[in-house]
C-alpha positions, -999 to 999 in steps of 0.1 A, spaced: -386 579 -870 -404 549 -870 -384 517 -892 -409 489 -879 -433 472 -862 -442 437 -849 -471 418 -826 -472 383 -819 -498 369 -798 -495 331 -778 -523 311 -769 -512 303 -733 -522 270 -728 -510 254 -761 -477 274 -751 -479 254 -717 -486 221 -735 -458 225 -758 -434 230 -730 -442 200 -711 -441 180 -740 -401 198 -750 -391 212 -715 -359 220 -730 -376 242 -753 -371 264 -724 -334 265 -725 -337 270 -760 -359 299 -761 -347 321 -731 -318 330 -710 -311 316 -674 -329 341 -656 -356 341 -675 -363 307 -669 -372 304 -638 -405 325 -646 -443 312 -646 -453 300 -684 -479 328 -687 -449 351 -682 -428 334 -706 -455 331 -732 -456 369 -733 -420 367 -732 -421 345 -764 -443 367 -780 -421 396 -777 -392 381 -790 -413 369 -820 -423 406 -823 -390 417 -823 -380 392 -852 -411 406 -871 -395 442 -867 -368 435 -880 -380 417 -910 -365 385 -900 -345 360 -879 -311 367 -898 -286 369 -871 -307 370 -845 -308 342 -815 -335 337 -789 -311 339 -760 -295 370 -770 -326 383 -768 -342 387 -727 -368 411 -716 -364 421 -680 -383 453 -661 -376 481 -650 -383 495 -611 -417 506 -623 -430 471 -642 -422 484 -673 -407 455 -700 -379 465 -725 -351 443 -741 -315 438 -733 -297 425 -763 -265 410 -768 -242 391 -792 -251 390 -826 -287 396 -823 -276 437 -806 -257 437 -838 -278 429 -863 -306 457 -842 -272 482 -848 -271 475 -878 -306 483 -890 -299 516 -877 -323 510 -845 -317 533 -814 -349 525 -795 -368 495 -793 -405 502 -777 -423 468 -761 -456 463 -737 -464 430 -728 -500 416 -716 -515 381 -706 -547 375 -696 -578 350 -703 -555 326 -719 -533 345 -745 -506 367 -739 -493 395 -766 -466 417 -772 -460 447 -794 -427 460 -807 -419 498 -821 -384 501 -838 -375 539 -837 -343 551 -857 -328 566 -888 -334 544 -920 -302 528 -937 
């Protein structure tokens, strides 16, 4: 069953400009190796973790480095959690977490499905 939804969208260059103004932003917002990735990348990658928050109706135990999107062989995005943030995703009653990622033309989005048994 479906227990929420989220979308975020980032304009990419105002994402860009906002980084080189706080670079530590970067530490801030993802995990090491997510770092090291280009800013239209880690725009999306801010989306999704903003889409994630939206799913779950909030930022309540949840912290941006607990939260990193990596890919699979095949491209495909999903999350790996951890810390306080997987428990409070646990907690909800969430077993799956559905994501897609896009950037292109200067915006990147992402779009979350929670799937799980209601609490």
């Amino acid at each position: 069953m479906i227990i929420g939804t989220g979308i975020d969208l980032v304009d990419v260059p105002r994402f860009e400009r906002t980084v080189a103004r706080t670079p530590r932003l970067l530490q801030r917002l993802f995990t090491e190796r997510e770092q090291g990735m280009r800013l239209s990348s880690l725009a999306a990658r801010y989306a999704a973790k903003e889409a994630l928050i939206k799913t779950l109706g909030g930022s309540d135990g949840v912290h941006w480095t607990e939260i990193e999107i990596a890919s699979e062989a095949s491209g495909k995005p999903h999350f790996v959690l951890s810390g306080t943030t997987a428990a409070v995703v646990e907690q909800r009653g969430i077993t799956a977490l559905h994501l897609t990622l896009t950037h292109d033309a200067g915006l990147a989005a992402a779009f979350v499905v929670a799937e799980g048994e209601p609490l």
